[in-house]
DRENDO-1510 file (C-alpha; in Angstrom, 1 decimal, always signed):
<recs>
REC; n; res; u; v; w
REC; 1; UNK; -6.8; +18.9; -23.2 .
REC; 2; UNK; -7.3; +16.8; -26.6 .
REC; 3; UNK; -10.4; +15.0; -27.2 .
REC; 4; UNK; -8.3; +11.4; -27.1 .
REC; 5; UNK; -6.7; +12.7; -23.5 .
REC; 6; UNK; -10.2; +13.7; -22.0 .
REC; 7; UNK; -11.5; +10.5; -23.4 .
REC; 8; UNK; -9.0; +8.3; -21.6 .
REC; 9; UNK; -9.8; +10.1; -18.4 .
REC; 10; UNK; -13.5; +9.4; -18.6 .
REC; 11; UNK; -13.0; +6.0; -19.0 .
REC; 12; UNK; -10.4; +5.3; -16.6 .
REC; 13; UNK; -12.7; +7.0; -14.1 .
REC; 14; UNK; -15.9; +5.0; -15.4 .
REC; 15; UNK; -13.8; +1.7; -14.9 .
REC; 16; UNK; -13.7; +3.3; -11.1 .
REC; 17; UNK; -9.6; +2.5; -10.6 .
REC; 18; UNK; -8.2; +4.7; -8.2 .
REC; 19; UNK; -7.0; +8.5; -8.6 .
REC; 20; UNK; -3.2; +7.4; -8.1 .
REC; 21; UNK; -3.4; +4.7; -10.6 .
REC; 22; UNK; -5.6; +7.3; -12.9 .
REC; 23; UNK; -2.4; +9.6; -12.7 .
REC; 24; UNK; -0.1; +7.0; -13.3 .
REC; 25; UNK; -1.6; +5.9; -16.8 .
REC; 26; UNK; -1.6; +9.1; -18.1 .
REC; 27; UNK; +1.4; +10.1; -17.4 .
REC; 28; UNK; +3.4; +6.8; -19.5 .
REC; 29; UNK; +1.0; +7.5; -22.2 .
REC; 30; UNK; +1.4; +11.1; -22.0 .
REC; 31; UNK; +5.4; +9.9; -22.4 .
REC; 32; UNK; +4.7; +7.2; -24.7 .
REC; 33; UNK; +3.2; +10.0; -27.1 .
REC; 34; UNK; +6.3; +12.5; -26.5 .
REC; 35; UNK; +8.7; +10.1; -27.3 .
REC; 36; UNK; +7.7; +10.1; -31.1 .
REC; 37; UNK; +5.9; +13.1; -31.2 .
REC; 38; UNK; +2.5; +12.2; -32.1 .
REC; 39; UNK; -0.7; +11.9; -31.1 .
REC; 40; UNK; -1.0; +8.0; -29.3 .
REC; 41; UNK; -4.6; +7.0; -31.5 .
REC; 42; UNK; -1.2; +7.2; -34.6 .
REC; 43; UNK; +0.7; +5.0; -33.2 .
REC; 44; UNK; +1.0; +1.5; -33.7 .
REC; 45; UNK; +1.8; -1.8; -31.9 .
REC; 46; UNK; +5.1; -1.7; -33.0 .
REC; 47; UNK; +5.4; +1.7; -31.4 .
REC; 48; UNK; +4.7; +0.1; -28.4 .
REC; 49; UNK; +7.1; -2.9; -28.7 .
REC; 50; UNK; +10.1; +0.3; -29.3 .
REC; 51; UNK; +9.2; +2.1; -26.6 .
REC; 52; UNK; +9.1; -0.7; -24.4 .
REC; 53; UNK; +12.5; -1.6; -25.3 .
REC; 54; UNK; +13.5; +1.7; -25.4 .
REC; 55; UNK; +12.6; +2.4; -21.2 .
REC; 56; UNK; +14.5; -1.2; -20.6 .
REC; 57; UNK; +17.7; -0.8; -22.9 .
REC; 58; UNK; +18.0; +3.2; -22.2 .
REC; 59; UNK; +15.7; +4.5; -19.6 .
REC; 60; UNK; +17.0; +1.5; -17.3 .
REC; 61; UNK; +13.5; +1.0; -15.7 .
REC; 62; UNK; +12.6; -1.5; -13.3 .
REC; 63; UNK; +10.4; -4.4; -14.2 .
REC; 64; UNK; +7.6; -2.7; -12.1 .
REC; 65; UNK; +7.8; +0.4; -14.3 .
REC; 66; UNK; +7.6; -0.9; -17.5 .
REC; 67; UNK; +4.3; -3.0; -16.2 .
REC; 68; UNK; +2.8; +0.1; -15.5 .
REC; 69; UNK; +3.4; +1.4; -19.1 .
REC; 70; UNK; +1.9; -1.2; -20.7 .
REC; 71; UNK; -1.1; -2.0; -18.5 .
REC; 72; UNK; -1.2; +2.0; -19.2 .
REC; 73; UNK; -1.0; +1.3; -22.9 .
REC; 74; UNK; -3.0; -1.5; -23.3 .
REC; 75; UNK; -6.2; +0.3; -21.6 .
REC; 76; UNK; -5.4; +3.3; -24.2 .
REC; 77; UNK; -5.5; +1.3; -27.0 .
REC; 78; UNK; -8.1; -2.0; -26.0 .
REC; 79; UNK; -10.6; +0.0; -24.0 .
REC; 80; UNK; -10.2; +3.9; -25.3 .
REC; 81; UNK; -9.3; +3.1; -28.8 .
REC; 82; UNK; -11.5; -0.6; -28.9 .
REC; 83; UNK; -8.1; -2.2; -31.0 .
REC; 84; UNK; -9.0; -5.2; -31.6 .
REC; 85; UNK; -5.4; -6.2; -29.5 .
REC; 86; UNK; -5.0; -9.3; -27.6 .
REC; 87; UNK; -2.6; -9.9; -24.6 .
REC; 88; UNK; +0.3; -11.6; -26.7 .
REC; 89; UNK; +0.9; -7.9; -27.6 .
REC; 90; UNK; +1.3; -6.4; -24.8 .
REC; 91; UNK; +4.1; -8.8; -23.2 .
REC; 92; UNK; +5.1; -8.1; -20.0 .
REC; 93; UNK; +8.7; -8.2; -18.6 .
REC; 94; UNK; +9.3; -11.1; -16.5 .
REC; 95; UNK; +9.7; -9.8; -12.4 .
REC; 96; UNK; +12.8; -11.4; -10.5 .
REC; 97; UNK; +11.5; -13.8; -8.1 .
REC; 98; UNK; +12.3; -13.0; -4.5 .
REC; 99; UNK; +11.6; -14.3; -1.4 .
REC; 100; UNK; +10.1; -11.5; +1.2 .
REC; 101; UNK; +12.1; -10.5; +4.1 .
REC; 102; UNK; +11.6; -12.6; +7.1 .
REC; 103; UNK; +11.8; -11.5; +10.8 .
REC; 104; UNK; +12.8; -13.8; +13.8 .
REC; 105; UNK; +10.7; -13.3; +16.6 .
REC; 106; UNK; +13.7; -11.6; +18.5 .
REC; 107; UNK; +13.7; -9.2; +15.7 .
REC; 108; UNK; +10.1; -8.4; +15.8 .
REC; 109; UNK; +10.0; -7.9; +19.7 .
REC; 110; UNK; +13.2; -6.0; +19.0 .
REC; 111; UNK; +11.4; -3.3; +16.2 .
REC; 112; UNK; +8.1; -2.6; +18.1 .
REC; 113; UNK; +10.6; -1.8; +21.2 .
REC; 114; UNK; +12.0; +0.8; +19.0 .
REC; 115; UNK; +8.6; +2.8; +18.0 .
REC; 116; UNK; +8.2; +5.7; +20.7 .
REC; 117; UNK; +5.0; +6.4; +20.5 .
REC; 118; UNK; +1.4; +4.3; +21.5 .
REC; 119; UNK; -0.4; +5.1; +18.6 .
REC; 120; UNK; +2.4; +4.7; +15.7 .
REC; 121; UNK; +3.0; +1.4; +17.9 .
REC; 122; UNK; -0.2; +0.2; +17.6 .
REC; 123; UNK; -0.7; +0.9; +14.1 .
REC; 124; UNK; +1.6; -1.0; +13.0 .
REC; 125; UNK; +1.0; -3.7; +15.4 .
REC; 126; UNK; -2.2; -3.6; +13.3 .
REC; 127; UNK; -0.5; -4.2; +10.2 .
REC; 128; UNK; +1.7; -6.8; +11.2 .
REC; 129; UNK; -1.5; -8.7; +13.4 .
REC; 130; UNK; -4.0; -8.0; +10.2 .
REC; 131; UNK; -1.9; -8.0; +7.2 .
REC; 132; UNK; -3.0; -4.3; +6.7 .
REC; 133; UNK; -1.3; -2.1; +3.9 .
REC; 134; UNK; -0.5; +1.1; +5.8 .
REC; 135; UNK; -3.6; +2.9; +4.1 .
REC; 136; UNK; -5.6; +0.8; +5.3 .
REC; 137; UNK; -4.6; +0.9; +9.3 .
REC; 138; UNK; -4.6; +4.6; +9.6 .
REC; 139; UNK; -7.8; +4.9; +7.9 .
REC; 140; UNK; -9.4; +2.4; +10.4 .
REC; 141; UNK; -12.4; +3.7; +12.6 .
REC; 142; UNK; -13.3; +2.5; +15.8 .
REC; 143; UNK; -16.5; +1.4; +14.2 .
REC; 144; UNK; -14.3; -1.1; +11.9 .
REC; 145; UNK; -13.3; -3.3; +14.3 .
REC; 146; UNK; -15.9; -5.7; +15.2 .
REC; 147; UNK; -14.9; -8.1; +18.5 .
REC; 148; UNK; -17.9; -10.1; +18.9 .
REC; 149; UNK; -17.4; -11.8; +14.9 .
REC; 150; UNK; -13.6; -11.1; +15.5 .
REC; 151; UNK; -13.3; -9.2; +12.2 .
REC; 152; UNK; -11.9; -5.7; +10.9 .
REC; 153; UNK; -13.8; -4.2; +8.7 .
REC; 154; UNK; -11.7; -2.4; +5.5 .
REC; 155; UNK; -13.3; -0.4; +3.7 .
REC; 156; UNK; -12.1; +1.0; +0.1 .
REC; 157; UNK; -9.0; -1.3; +0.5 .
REC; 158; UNK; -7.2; -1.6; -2.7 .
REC; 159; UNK; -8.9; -2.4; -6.1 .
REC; 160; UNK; -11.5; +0.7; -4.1 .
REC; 161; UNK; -13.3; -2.5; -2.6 .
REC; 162; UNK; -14.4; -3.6; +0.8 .
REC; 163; UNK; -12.9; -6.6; +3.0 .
REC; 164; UNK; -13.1; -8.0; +6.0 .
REC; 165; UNK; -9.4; -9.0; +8.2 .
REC; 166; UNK; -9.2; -11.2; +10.8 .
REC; 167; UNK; -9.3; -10.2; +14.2 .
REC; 168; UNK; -6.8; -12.6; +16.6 .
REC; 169; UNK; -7.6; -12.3; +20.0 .
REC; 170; UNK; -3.8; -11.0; +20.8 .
REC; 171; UNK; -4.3; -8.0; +18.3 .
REC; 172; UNK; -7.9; -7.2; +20.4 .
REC; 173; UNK; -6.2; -6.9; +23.5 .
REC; 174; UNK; -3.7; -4.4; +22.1 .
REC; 175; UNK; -6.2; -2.6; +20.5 .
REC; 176; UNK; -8.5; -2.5; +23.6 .
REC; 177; UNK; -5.2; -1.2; +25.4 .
REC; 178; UNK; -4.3; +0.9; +23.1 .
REC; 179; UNK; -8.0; +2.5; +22.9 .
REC; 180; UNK; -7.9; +2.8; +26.9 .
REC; 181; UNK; -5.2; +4.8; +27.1 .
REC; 182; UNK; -5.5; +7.0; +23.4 .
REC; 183; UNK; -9.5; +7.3; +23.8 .
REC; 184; UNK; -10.2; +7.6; +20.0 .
REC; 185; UNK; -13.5; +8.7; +19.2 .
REC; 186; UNK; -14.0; +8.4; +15.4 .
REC; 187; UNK; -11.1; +7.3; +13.9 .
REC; 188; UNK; -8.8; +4.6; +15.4 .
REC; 189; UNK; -5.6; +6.3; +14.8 .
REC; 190; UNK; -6.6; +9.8; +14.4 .
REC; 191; UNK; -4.1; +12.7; +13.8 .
REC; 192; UNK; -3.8; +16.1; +15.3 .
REC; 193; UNK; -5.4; +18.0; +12.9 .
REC; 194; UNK; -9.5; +17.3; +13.7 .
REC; 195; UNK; -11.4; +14.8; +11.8 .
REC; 196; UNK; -8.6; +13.5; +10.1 .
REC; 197; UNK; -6.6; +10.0; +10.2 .
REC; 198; UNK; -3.1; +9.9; +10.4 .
REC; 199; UNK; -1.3; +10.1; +8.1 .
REC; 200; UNK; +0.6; +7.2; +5.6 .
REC; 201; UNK; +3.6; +8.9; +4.9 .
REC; 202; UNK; +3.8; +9.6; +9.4 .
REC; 203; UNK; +3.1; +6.0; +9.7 .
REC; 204; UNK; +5.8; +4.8; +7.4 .
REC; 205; UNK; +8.4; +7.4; +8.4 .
REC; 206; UNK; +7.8; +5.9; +12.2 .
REC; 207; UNK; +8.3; +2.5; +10.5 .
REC; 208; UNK; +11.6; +3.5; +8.6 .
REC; 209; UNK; +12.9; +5.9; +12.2 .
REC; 210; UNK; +12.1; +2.3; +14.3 .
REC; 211; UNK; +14.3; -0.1; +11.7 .
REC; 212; UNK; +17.5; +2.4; +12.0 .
REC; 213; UNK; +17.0; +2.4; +15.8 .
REC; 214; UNK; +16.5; -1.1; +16.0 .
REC; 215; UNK; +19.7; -2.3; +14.5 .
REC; 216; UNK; +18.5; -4.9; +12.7 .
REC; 217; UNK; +19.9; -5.3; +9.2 .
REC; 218; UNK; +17.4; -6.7; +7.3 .
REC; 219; UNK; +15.2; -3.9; +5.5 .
REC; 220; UNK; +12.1; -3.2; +7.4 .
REC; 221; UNK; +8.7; -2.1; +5.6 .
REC; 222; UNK; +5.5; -1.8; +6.5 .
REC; 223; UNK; +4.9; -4.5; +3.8 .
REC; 224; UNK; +7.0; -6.8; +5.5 .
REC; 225; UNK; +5.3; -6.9; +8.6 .
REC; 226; UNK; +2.3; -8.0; +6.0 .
REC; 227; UNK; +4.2; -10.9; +5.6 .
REC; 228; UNK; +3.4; -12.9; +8.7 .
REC; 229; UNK; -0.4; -12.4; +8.4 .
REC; 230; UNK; -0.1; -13.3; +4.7 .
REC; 231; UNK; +1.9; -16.8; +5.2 .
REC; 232; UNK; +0.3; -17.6; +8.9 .
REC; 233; UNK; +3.8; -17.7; +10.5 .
REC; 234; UNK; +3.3; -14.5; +13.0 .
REC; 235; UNK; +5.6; -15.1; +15.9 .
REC; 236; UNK; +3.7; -14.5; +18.9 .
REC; 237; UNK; +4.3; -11.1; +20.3 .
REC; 238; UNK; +2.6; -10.0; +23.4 .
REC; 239; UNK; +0.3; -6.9; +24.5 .
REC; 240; UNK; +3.9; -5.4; +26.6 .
REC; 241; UNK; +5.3; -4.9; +22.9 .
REC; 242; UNK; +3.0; -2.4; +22.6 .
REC; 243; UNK; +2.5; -1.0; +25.9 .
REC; 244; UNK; +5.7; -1.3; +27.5 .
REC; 245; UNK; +7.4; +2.1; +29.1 .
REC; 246; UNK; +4.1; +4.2; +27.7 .
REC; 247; UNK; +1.0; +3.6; +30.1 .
REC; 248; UNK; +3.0; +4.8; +33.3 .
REC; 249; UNK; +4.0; +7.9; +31.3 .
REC; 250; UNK; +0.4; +8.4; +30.0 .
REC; 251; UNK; +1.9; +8.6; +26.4 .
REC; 252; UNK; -0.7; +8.3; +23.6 .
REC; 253; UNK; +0.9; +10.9; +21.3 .
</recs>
């Protein structure tokens, strides 16, 4: 490892940003240095304008990925390398403006229908009810949800800080149903190896597996069921979305 790479490590890890985004950086500037062939603490400004160009005209990236190179770039050589660099040269590429997928309540009643199981049912009712990223839910314990100040408590949420989510009193009585029949001890959503939450990418998969069963068109995410919490326009859905067909059968897989 070169002095300049271990360096930029330290400091992204002083600045406390997350291990994913710590991988992320160093892997465009790791690029970003291969592409000429030279150390990055070489290059200059206008290196970075070419190779900017160079992932949009060539590489084809999206908007998001060339954001990431720069904000990469622009720690390397404003925080690492203290250039005296202001923002106007580091432009960023301008993201198309869309408008987030929208569910009718039909279509929301008509997903949560489509989850088999209890627990990946009630998860996500918890993102959709909280406006929870998927991290977030299944990292939830039972500790974190706080009925008597109607509040869920999120700990090392993204940025690595702590928040507090609003509780509705619909979302409490799923999660007290939910709890009854699941009996979580330490984690709210817990997985089947011990002491461990479940897992994102199960949560997510379930989401995906529910859309394609549902037969609704419109691409389904756990990020669009953010959506509702985020703009205030959650369609009421009611504790049977959650329990329906998996109480009698004892089902809390």
């Amino acid at each position: 490892m070169t002095p300049l790479r271990k360096r930029f490590i330290e400091d992204l890890q002083l600045r406390n940003l997350s291990p994913k985004t710590q991988r992320v950086y160093v892997h465009r500037v790791a690029g970003f240095a291969r592409y000429f062939g030279i150390s990055s603490d070489q290059l200059d400004i206008e290196a970075v304008r070419q190779y900017q160009l160079y992932l949009l005209n060539e590489r084809k990236l999206s908007p998001e990925s060339v954001s990431q190179y720069i904000s990469a770039v622009k720690f390397l050589y404003r925080i690492t390398l203290e250039m005296p660099w202001t923002d106007e040269y580091f432009p960023r590429v301008k993201r198309p403006s869309k408008l987030p997928v929208v569910l009718s309540r039909e279509e929301v009643m008509q997903f949560f229908d489509n989850i088999p199981s209890l627990k990946y049912r009630a998860a996500l009712m918890t993102c959709y009810g909280a406006g929870l990223r998927v991290s977030e839910a299944v990292a939830l314990k039972v500790s974190d949800i706080d009925s008597q100040r109607m509040l869920i408590r999120v700990e090392q949420g993204k940025g690595a800080k702590d928040r507090y989510a609003m509780l509705s009193p619909r979302l409490l009585q799923v999660l007290r149903r939910y709890a009854k029949a699941a009996r979580p001890t330490e984690y709210l959503f817990p997985s089947w190896r011990a002491n461990r939450h479940l897992c994102p990418s199960s949560l997510q998969l379930a989401c995906r597996e529910a859309a394609a069963l549902s037969g609704i068109r419109k691409r389904i995410t756990a990020h669009t069921l953010r959506h509702y919490a985020a703009s205030g326009t959650m369609p009421r859905v009611g504790v049977r979305a959650v329990i329906h067909g998996h109480l009698n059968n004892g089902d809390a897989a």
